[in-house]
Backbone as JSON Lines, residues from 0, in Angstrom:
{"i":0,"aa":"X","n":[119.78,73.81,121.89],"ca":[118.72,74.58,122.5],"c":[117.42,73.8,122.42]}
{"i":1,"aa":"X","n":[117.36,72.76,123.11],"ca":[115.95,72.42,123.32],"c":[114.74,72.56,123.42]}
{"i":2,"aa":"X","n":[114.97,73.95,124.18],"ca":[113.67,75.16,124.44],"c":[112.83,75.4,123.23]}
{"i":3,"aa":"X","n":[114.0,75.54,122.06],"ca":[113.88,76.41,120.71],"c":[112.63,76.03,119.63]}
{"i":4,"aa":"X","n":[112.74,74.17,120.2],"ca":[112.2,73.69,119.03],"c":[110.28,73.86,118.94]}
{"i":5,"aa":"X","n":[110.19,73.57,120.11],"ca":[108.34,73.54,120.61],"c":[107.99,74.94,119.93]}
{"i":6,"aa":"X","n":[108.73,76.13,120.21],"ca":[108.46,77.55,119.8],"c":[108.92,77.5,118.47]}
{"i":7,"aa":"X","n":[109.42,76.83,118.02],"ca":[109.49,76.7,116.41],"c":[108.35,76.13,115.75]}
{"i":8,"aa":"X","n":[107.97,75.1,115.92],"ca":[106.88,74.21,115.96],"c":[105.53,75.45,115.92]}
{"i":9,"aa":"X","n":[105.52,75.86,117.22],"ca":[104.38,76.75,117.04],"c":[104.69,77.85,115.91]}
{"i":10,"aa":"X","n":[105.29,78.56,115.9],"ca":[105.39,79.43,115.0],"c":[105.42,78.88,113.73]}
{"i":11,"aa":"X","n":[105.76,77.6,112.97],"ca":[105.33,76.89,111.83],"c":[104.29,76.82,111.59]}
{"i":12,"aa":"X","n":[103.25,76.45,112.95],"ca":[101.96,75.95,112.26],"c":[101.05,76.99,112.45]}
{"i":13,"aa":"X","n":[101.48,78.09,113.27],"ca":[100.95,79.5,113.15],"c":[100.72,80.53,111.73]}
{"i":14,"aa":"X","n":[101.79,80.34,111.03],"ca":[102.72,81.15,110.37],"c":[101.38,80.04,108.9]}
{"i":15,"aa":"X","n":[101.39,78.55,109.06],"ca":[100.64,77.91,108.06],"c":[99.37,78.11,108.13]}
{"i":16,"aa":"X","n":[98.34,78.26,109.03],"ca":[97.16,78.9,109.07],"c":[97.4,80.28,109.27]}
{"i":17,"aa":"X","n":[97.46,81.02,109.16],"ca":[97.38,82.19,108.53],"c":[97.62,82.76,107.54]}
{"i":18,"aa":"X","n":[98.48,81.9,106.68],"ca":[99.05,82.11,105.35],"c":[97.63,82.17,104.33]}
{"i":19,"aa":"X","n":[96.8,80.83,104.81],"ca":[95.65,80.19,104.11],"c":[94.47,81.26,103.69]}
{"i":20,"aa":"X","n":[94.53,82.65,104.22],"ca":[93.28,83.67,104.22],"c":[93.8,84.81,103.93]}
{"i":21,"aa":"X","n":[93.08,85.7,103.34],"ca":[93.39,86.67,103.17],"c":[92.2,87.52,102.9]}
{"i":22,"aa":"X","n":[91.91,89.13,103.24],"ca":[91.22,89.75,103.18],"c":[91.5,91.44,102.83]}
{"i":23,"aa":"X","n":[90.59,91.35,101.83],"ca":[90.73,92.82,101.37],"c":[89.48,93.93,102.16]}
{"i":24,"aa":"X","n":[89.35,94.88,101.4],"ca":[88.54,96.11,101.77],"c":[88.2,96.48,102.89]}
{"i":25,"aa":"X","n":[86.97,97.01,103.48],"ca":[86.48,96.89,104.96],"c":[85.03,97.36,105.01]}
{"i":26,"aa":"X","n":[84.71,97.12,106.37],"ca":[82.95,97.02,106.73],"c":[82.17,98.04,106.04]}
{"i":27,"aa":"X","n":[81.15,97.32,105.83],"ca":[80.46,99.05,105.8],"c":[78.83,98.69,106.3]}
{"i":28,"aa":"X","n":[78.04,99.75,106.39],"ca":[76.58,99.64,107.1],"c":[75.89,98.98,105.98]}
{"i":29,"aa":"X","n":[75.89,97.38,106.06],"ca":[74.92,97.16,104.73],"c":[73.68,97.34,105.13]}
{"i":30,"aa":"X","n":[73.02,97.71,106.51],"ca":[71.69,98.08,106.43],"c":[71.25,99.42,105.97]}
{"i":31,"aa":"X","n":[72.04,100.04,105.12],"ca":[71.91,101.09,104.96],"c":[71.11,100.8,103.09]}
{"i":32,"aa":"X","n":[71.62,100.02,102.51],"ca":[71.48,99.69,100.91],"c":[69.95,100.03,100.79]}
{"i":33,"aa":"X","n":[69.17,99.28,101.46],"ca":[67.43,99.56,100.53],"c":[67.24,100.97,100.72]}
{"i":34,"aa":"X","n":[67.7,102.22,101.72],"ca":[67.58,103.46,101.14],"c":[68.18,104.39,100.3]}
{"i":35,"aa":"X","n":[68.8,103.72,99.61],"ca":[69.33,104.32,98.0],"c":[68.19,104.17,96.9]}
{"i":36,"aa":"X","n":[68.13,105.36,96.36],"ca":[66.5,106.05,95.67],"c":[67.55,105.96,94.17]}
{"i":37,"aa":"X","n":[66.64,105.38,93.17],"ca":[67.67,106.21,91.82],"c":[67.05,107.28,91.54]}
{"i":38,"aa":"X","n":[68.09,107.98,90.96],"ca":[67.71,109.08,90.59],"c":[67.5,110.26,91.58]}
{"i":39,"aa":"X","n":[67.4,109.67,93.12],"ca":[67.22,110.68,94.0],"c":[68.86,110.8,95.4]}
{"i":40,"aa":"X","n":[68.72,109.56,95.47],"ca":[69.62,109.43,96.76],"c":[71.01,110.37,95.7]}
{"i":41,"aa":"X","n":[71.68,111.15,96.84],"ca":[72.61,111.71,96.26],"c":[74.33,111.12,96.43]}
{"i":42,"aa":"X","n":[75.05,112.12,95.9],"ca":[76.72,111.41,96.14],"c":[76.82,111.73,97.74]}
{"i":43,"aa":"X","n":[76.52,113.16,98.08],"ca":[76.87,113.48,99.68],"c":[75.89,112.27,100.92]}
{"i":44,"aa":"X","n":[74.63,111.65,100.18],"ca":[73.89,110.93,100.92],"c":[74.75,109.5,101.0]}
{"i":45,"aa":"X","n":[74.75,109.3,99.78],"ca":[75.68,107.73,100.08],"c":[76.9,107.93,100.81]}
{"i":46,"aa":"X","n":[77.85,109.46,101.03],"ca":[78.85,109.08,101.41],"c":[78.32,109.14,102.81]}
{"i":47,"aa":"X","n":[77.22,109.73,103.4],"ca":[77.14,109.89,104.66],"c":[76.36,108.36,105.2]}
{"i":48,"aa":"X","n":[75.57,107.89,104.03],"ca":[75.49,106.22,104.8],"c":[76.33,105.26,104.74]}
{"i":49,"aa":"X","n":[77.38,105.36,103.91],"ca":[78.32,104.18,103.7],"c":[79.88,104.94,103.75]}
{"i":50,"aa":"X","n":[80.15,105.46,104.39],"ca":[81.45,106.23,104.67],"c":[82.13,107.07,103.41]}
{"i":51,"aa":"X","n":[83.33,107.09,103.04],"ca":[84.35,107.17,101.93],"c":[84.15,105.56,101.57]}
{"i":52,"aa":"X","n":[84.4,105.56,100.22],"ca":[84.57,104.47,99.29],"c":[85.82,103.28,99.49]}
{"i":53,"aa":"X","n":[86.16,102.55,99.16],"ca":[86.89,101.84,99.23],"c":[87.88,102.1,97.65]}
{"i":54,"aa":"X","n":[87.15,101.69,96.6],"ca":[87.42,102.08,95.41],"c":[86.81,103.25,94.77]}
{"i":55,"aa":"X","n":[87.41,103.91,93.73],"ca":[86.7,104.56,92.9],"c":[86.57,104.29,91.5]}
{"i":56,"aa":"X","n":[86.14,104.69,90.52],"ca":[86.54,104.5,89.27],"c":[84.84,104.95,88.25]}
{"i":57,"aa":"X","n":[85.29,104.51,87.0],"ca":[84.37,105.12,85.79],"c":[83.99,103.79,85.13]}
{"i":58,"aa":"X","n":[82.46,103.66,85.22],"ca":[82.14,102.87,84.28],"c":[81.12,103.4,83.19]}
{"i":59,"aa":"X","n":[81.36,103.34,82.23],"ca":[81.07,103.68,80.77],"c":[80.22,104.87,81.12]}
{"i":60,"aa":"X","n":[81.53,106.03,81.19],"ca":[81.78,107.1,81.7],"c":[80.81,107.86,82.93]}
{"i":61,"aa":"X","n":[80.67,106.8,83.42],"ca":[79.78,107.39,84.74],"c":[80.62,106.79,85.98]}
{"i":62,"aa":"X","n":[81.08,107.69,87.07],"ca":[81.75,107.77,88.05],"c":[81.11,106.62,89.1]}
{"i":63,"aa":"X","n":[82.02,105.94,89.57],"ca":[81.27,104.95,90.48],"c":[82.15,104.87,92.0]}
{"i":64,"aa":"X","n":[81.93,104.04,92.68],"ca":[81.59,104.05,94.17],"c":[82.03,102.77,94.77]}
{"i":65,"aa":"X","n":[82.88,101.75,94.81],"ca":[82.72,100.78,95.41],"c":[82.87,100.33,96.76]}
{"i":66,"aa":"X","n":[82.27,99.8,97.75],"ca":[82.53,99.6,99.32],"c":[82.24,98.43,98.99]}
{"i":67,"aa":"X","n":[82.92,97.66,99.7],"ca":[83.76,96.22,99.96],"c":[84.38,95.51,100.87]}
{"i":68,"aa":"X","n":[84.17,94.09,101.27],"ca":[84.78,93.48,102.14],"c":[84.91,92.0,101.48]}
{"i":69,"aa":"X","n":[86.01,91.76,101.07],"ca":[86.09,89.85,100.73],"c":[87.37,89.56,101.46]}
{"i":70,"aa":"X","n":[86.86,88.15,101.82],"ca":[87.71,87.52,103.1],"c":[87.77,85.81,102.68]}
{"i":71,"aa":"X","n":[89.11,85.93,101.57],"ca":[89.21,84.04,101.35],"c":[89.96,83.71,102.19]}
{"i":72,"aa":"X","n":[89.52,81.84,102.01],"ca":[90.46,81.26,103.22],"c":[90.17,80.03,102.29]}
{"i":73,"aa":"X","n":[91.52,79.2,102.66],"ca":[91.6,77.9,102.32],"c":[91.16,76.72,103.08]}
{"i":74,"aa":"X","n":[90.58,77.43,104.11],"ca":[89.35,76.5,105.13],"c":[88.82,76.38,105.38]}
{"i":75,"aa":"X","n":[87.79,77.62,104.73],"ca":[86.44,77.48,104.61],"c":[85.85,78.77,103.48]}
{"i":76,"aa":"X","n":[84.58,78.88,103.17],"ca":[83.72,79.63,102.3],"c":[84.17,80.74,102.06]}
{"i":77,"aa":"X","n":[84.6,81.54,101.02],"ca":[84.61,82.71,100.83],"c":[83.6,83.65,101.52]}
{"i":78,"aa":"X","n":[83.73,84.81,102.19],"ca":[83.02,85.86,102.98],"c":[83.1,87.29,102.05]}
{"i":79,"aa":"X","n":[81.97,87.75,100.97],"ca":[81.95,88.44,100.11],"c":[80.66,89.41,100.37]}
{"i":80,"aa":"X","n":[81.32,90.87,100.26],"ca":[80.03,92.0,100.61],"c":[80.37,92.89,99.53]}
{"i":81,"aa":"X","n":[79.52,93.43,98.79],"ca":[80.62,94.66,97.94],"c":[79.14,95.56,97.38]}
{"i":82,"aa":"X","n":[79.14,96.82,97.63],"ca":[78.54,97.35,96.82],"c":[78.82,98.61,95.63]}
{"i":83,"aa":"X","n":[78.36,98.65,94.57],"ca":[78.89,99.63,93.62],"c":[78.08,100.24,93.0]}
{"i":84,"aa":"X","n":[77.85,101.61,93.17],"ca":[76.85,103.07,93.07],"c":[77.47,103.69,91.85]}
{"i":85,"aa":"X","n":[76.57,103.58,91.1],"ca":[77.24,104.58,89.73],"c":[76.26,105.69,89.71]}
{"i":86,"aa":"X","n":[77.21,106.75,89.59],"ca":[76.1,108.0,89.73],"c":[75.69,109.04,88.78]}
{"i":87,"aa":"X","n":[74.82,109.59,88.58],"ca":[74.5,110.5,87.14],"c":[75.56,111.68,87.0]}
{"i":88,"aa":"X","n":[75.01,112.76,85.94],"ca":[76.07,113.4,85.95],"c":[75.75,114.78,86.92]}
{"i":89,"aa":"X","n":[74.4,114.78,87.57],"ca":[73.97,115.33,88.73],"c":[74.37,115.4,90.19]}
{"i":90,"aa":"X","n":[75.28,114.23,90.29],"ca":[75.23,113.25,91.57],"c":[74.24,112.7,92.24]}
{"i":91,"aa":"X","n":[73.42,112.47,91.58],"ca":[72.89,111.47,91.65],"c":[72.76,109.94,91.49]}
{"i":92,"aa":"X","n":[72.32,108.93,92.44],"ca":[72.36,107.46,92.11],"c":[71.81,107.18,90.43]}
{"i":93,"aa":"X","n":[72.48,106.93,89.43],"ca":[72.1,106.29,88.37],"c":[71.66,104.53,88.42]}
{"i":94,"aa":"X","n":[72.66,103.98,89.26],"ca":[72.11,102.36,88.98],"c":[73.19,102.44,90.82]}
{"i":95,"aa":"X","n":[72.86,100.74,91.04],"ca":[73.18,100.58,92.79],"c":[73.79,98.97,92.15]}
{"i":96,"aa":"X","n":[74.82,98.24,92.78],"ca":[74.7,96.58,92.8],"c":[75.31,96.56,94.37]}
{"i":97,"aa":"X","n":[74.39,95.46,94.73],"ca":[74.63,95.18,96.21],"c":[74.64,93.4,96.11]}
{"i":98,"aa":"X","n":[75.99,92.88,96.43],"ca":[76.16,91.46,96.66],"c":[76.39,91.16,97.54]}
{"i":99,"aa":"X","n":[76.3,90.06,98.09],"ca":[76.94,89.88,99.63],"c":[76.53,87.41,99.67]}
{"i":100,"aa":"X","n":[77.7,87.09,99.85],"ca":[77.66,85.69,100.0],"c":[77.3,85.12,101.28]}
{"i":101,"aa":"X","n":[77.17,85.97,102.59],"ca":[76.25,86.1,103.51],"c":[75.02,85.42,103.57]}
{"i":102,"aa":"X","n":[74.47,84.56,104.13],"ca":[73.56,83.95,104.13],"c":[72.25,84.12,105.49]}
């Protein structure tokens, strides 16, 4: 089958760049971050500027928030956004971290 091999070929070197990246979480409105207030912005406010969470979880026992997007590749720069809202026991914003490798 002669045909077979060129379409093999492609699908090898298809199948090898794409292997090379990988990406977790998904988008979120980072122009939304400088209006998070501590102490004021609430849990129902962040969910309505930054959707549902990506993660959840407790840090030293305060409930937190994470939205996220990282996107490695073995061919170029890591692509890193993540933010994580820990909130009082009010629901309220206690502390905010906003990273992003974005330039």
């Amino acid at each position: 089958m002669p045909g077979m091999k060129p379409l093999f070929g492609a699908v090898v070197v298809a199948t090898a760049l794409t292997a090379g990246c990988a990406t977790v979480g998904h988008d979120f409105p980072t122009q939304n971050v400088d209006q998070i207030r501590i102490d004021q912005t609430t849990r129902a406010d962040i969910r309505q500027m930054f959707g549902e969470p990506w993660r959840t979880g407790i840090e030293d026992g305060k409930s937190t928030w994470t939205y996220g997007k990282y996107r490695w590749s073995a061919f170029s720069d890591a692509q890193t956004t993540d933010l994580v809202v820990r909130f009082n026991a009010d629901d309220t914003v206690d502390s905010y971290v906003y990273n992003t490798t974005k330039k």
